[in-house]
VEXPA-682194 format. One record per atom (N, C-alpha, C): x, y, z. Coordinates in steps of 0.001 Angstrom, whole numbers, plus 500000, padded with zeros to 6 digits. Atoms other than C-alpha are relative to their C-alpha. Layout:
% VEXPA-682194
XYZ
...
***
This chain:
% VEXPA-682194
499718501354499506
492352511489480196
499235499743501292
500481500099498870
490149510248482489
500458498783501010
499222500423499018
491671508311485387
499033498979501384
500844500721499043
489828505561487881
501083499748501318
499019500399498986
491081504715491535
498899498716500916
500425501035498959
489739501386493356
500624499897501214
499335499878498668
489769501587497007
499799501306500256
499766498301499545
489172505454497179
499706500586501021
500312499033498570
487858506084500508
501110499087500884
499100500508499228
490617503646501892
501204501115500337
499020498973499745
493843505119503439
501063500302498757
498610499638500456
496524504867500810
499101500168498378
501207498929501415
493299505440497539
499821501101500240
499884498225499842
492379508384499107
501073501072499910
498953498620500537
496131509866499187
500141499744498612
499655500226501515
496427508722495549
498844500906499266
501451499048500193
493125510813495080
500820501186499914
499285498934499465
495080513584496971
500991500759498603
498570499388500339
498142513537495120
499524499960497790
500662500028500945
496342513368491755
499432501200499348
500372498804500460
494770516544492273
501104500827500445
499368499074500069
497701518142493176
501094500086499084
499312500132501900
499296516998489482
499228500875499288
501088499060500920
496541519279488548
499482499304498775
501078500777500372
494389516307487519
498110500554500523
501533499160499839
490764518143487279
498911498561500450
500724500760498900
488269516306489852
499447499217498817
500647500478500998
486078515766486907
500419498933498872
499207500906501016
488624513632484856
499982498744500971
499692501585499215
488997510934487966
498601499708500689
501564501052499671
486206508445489022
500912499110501577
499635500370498267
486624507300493186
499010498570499754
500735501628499667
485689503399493132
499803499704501432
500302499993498580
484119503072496511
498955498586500070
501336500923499139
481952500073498435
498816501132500316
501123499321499080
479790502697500394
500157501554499848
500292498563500852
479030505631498478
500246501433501370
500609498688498963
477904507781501737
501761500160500414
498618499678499651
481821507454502879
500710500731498641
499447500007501262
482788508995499563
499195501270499751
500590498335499864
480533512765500253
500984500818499844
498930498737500898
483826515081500262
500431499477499095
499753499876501107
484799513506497542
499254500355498746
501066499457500915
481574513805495502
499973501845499981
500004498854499465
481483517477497294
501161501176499034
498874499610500043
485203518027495481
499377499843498298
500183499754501624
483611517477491612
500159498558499691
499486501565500629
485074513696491829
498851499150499624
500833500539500232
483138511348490172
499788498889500525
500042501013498706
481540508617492420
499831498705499089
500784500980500389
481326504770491135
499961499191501318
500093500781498956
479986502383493555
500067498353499487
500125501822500394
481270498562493097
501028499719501022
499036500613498753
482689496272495470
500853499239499248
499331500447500700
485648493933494197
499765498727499418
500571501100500321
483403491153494235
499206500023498965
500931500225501223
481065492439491401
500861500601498567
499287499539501282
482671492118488376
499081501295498676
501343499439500748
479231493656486301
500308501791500610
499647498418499285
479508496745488582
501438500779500009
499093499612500269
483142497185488066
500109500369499015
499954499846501449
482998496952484287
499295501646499782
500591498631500114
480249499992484682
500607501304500824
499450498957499414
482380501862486783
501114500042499020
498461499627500795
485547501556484394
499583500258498469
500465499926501161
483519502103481526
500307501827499940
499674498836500137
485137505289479444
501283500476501239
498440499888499300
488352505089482148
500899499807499046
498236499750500991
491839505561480021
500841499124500578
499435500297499002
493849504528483303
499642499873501172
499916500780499097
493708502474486273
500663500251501100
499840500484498823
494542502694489636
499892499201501246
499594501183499293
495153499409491124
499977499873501152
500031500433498895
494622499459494769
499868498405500679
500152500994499531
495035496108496369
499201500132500275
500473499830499435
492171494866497678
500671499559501709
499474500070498620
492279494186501769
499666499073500763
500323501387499218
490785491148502356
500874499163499623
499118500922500659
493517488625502439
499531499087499465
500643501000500422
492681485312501494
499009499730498299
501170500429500750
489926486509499267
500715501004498553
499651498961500890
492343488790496915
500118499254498518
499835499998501555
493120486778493563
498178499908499456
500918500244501600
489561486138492375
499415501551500117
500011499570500186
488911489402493447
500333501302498729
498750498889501491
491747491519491349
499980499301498647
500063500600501150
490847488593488678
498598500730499578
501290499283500054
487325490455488674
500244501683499631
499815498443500643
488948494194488319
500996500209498946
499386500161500978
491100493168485685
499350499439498574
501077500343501081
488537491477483635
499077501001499498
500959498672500185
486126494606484325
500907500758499103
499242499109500643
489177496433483018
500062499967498481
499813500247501128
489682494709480036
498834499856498864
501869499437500700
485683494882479058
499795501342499966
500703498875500124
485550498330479514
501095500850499315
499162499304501288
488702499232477325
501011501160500564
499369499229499776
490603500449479780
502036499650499580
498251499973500944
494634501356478357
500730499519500779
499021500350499277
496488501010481219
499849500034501664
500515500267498519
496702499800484819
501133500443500811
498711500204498817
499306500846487761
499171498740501009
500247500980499089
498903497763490402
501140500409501046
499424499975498681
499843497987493966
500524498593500658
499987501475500025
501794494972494588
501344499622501362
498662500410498751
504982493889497066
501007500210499674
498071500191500066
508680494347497569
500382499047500130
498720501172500136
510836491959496304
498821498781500066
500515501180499898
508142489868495378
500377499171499410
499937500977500711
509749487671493331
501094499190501020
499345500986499118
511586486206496280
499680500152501257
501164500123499027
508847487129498855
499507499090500535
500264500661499101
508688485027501813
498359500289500578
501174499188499089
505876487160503096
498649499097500063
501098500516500292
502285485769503558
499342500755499556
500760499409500755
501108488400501607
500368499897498671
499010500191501906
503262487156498526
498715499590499099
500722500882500740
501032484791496699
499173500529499693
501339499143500943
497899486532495957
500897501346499022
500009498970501065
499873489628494704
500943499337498714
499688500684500943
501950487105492347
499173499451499305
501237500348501085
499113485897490902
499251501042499511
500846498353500823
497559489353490271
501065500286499093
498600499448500877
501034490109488361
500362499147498763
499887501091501292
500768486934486488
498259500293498994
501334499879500470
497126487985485723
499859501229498834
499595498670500285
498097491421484633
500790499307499062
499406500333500872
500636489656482537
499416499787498664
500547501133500824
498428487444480740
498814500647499422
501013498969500281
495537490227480300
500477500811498796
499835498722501238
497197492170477240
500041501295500472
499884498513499559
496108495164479013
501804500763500525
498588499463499778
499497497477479310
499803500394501495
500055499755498494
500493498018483382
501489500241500025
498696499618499341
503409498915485850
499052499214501221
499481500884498518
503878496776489048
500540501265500775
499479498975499274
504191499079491759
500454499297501425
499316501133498789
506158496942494632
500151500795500983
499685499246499186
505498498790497092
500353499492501567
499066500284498229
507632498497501145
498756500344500229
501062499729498604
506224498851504223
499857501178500173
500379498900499598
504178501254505261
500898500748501734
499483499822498759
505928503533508260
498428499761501055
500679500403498994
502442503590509821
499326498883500209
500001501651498920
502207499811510387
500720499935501336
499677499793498396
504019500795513576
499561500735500538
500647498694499310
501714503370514625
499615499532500918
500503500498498495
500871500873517662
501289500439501172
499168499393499629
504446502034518375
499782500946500842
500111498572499329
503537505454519777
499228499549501202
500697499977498593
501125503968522498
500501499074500759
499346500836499134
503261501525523714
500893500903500651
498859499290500536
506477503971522822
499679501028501962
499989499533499685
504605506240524990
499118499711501903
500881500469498926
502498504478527691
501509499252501625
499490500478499854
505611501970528417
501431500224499446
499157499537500524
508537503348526801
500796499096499158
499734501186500824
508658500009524551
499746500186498901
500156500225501104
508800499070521438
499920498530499576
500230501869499997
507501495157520646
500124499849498326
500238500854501089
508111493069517563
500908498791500038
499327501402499684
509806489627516893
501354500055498731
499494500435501055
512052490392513733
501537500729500179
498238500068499822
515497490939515564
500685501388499240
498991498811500100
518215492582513733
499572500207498221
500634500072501510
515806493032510486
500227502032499719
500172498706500543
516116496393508298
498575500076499070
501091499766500545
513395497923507075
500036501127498976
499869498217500653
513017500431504004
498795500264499679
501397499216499979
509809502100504609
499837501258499423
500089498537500873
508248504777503240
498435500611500788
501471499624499871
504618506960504178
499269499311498702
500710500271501204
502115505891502192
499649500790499387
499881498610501008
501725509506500992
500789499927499069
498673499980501416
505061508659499003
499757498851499579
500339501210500554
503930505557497733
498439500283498898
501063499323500958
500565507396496597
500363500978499109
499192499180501200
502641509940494845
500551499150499088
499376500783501361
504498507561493046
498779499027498639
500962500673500934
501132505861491793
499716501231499294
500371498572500327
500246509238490967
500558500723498335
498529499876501060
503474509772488973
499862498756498583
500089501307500968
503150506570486953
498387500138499104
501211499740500703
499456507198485764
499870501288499555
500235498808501142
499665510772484795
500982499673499255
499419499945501482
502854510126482493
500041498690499613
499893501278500510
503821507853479931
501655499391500361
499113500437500149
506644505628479822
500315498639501268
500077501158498722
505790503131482728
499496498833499410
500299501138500091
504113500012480563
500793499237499824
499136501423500302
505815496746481017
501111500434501008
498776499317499368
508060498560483855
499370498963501350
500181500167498499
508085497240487568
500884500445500485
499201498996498704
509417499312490490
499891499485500761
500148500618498574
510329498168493634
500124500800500740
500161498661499395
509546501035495625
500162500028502012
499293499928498029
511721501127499182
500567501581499737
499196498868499466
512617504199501053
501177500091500308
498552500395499881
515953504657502501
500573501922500494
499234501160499849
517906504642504434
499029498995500577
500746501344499181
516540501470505652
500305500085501082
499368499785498515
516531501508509688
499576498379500715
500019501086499386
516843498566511661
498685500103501153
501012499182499244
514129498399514570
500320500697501181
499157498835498749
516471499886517583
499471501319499281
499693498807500482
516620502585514789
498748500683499938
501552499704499784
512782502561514542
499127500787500715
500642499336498382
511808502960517778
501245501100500557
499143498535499256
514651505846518526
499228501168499188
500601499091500762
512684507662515821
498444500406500939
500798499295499113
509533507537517610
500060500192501592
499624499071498901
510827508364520652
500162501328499958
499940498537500230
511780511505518972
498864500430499351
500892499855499772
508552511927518268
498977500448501339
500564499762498767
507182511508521373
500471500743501469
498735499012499024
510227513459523456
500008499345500870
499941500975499513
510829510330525034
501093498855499521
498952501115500725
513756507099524910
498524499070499740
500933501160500606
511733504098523286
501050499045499810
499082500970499937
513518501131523823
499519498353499000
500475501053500959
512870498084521115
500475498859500531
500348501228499142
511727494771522852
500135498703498395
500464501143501061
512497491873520619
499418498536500905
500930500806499226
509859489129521563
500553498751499044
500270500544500985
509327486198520386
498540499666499255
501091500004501276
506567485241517217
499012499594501180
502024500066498816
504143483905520466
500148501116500521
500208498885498792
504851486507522428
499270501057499499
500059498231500752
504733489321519732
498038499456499258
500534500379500341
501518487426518882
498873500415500879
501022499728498640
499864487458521982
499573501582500129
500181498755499312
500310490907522626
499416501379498867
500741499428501143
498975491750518848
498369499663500061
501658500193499500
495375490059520075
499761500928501271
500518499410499104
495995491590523447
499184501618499493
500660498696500624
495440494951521297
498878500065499454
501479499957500753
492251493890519614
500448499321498739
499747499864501839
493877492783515889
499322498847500249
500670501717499833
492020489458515130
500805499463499284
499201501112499775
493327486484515332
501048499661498627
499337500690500955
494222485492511781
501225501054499245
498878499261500232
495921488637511224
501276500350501076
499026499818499265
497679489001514215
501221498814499907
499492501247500128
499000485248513623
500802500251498540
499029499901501153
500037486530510148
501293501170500267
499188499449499082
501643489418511818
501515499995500263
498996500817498878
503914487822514397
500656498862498641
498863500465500834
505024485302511929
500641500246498627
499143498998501240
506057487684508959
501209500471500866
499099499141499431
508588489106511436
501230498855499390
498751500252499970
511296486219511241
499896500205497787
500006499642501118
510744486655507352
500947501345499456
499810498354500428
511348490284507407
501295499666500498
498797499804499781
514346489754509444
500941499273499342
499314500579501171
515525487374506566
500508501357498718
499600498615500840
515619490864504219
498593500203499243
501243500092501086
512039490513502845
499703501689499944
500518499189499535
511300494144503862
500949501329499730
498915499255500248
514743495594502749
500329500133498602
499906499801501196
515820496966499544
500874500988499754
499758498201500500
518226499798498075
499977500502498484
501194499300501335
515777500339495195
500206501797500363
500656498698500179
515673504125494250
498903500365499441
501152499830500721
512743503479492277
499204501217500997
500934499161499036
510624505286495034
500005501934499828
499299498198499845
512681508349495073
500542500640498479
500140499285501495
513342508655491686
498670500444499296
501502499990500737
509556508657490674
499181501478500739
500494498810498722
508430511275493668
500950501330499602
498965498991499710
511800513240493051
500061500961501006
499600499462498619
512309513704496879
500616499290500583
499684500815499398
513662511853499477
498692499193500766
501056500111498827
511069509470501122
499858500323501720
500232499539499156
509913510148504434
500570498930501306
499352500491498880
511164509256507844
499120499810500536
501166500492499603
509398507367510344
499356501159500864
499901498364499221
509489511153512745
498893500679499095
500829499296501063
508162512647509852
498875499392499571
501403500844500222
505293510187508912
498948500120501409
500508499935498724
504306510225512654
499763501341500472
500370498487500108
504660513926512990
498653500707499691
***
């Protein structure tokens, strides 16, 4: 069975790479979909097989998924520009005869406030409407989207965001790449969607006490507000349009967008997911 991953030199393709070969998936069976080949040397180095297409060329996708079985779905990462994209690696998919797709998609999107909703609902309706057989992989928040945490955590003994008394059920993206992992080596996932939250879910007091214990330090969680927490997401460098998406996902999240007590996650991994201590660790 040979096995494709789009996105493979990214952070959460590459652990799906990872956790792939440690299913004792042989290098030689999976194909690393990369933009820029030269970032993509230890993997060539490792036996993996290299295709080079970006998400914009549908022609070059098709030749990279050509003779693929199964799919690994990586979102792409440009917002804005994601449905005609994923309408381009789904089409490649379905020209080159591939069986089945996992897709990387949102929690609780079907009542997803988020501004990242809409493009992955239309990839899910696309995926629908494609014949090709898939699993929806809804995956939470990443724990290291707060990894700005630790230099505040530790500089200032703060913790900044705007989304109040919001819970969060996060996970590493290591356990989120296992679970793609899980879903493409066996069968029994087409026509399934998972909503894949960690748990317990921690509020953000609970957040930031975690990386404090991390850092052997109190970390005290600053709730701002959406300008404030805005401002001080450009003061860091993020640009503009993401920091602006940012800051105003927070009162969202603190609506429950971000919360879940899905076991999907932990049933698929068969562990407990990871803590934010432990992700940061």
């Amino acid at each position: 069975m040979r096995i494709a991953v789009t996105g493979a030199t990214g952070h959460l393709g590459g652990l799906v790479i990872e956790s792939l070969l440690n299913k004792s998936v042989e290098a030689s069976d999976i194909v690393a979909i990369v933009r820029n080949e030269e970032k993509a040397k230890d993997l060539a180095a490792r036996g993996i097989n290299i295709a080079v297409a970006t998400y914009d060329d549908e022609a070059a996708l098709k030749a990279a998924l050509n003779g693929v079985d199964r799919l690994v779905f990586v979102s792409a990462s440009e917002v804005g520009k994601r449905v005609e994209q994923h309408s381009n690696i789904i089409a490649a998919a379905k020209e080159a005869g591939v069986s089945f797709i996992a897709y990387t998609s949102l929690l609780n999107l079907d009542s997803s406030e988020l501004f990242l909703a809409p493009e992955h609902q239309a990839t899910e309706k696309m995926l629908a409407e494609s014949g090709i057989e898939h699993a929806n992989l809804r995956n939470g928040w990443y724990w290291e989207n707060y990894a700005a945490a630790l230099e505040t955590g530790k500089a200032m003994g703060k913790f900044f965001s705007a989304a109040g008394e919001a819970k969060v059920a996060g996970a590493a993206r290591k356990d989120f790449a296992e679970a793609a992992a899980v879903v493409v080596t066996t069968d029994g996932h087409a026509g399934k969607t998972y909503e894949l939250a960690g748990g317990p879910a921690l509020t953000y007091p609970e957040i930031a006490a975690q990386v404090g214990e991390v850092l052997g330090t109190d970390v005290e969680y600053v709730n701002l507000t959406v300008e404030e927490y805005e401002k001080s997401l450009l003061d860091a460098g993020l640009p503009a349009d993401f920091a602006a998406g940012l800051a105003g996902a927070d009162p969202v999240i603190e609506k429950g967008a971000l919360y879940s007590e899905s076991t999907d996650l932990q049933d698929l991994i068969g562990r407990p997911a990871s803590t934010v201590a432990e992700t940061f660790k």
